[in-house]
Each structure stands twice: as C-alpha cells, then as structure tokens.
VOGU-830735 format. One record per residue (C-alpha): residue in three letters; x, y, z. Coordinates in steps of 0.2 Angstrom, whole numbers, plus 5000, padded with zeros to 4 digits. Layout:
# VOGU-830735
AlaXYZ
...
***
This chain:
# VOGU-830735
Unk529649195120
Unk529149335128
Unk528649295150
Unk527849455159
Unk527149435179
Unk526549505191
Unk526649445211
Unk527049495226
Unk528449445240
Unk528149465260
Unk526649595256
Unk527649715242
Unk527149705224
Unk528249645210
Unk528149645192
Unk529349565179
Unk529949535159
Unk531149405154
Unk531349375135
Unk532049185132
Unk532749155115
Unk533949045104
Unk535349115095
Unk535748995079
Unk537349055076
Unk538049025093
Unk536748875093
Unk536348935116
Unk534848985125
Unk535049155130
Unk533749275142
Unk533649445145
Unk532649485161
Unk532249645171
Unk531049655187
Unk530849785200
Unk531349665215
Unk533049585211
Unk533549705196
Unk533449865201
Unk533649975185
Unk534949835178
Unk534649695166
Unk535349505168
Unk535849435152
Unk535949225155
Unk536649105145
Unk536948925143
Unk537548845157
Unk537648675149
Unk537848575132
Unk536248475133
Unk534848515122
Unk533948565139
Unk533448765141
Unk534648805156
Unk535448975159
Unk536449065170
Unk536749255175
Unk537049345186
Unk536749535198
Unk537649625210
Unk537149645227
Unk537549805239
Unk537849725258
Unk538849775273
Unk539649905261
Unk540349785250
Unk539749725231
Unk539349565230
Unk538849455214
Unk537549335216
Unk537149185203
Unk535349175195
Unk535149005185
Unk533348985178
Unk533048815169
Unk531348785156
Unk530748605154
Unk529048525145
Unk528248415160
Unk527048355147
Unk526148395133
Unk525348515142
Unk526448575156
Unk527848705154
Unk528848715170
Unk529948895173
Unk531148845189
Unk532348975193
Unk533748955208
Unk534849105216
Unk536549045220
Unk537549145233
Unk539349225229
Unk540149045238
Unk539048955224
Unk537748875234
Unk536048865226
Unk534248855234
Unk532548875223
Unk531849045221
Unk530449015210
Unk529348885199
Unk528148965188
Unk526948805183
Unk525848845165
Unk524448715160
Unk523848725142
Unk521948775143
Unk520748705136
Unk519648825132
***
C-alpha cells in the first residue's frame, strides 16, 4: 500500500510517501518512508518489531544536535478499527527509548 500526505506543522508545510508491504519469504511487515520534515534526503526502512499478526514496525533516523549524531526511533503501527476504519499511529522514541505519539492519521471508508 502506497500512503502519500500533505500537512503542515507549527505553520511550515510538509508532504510525505511511505510504501507498507509484506514480504512472504521473511513472512514481516516492512515500510519504506521518506518526508521532507523528519527525513531530510534519507529514507527509513521499518520492520517488524513484534511476532503478532499485527502491522507494527520500527526504524529509525539520525539526528544532528549539540554537534553530536543522535539516532532517534520511529515505530508506526496499522490496525482495522472496524470495518470501516483504518488507523495509521506512529510514535517517535528518543535515543534513551522513551516514546511519545507523533501521529494518527484516521481513514473512514466513504460511502460515496
């Protein structure tokens, strides 16, 4: 599945592409994901972060700060809600491995 966005954080725009897939001979969820806030030029290549037939991966960038490189944790997890609700939540996770919610993109199916 292919997700492109667009959106905006304190004023500046942003735009995105992540490509989520399953690979069938390693039998893991894997994403591939560039965007022109967090990524810079790079791209973040996620996989399975657990064993459970849930869609929940984790990557991971680097961060320039204080003159230091630091890498920082991205874990974004996929779930059905309902029949009609797909639910893309996504948590950054500091080098010390604490993790907060940076994002949750909601899609309802439409009806028309």
């Amino acid at each position: 599945m292919m997700h492109e966005y667009k959106s905006s954080f304190t004023g500046n725009p942003l735009e995105g592409i992540t490509i989520f897939g399953y690979d069938l001979n390693t039998r893991s969820y894997q994403s591939a994901w560039i965007d022109s806030f967090h990524m810079g030029t790079g791209i973040m290549f996620s996989k399975d972060k657990t064993e459970d037939s849930l869609f929940n991966v984790l990557g991971g960038y680097e961060v320039h700060y204080n003159k230091e490189d630091q890498i920082w944790g991205w874990r974004t997890k996929m779930e059905l809600e309902d029949a009609d609700t797909l639910v893309i939540t996504s948590y950054n996770i500091t080098p010390e491995g604490e993790e907060s919610l940076a994002n949750e993109i909601r899609y309802k199916r439409s009806s028309e």
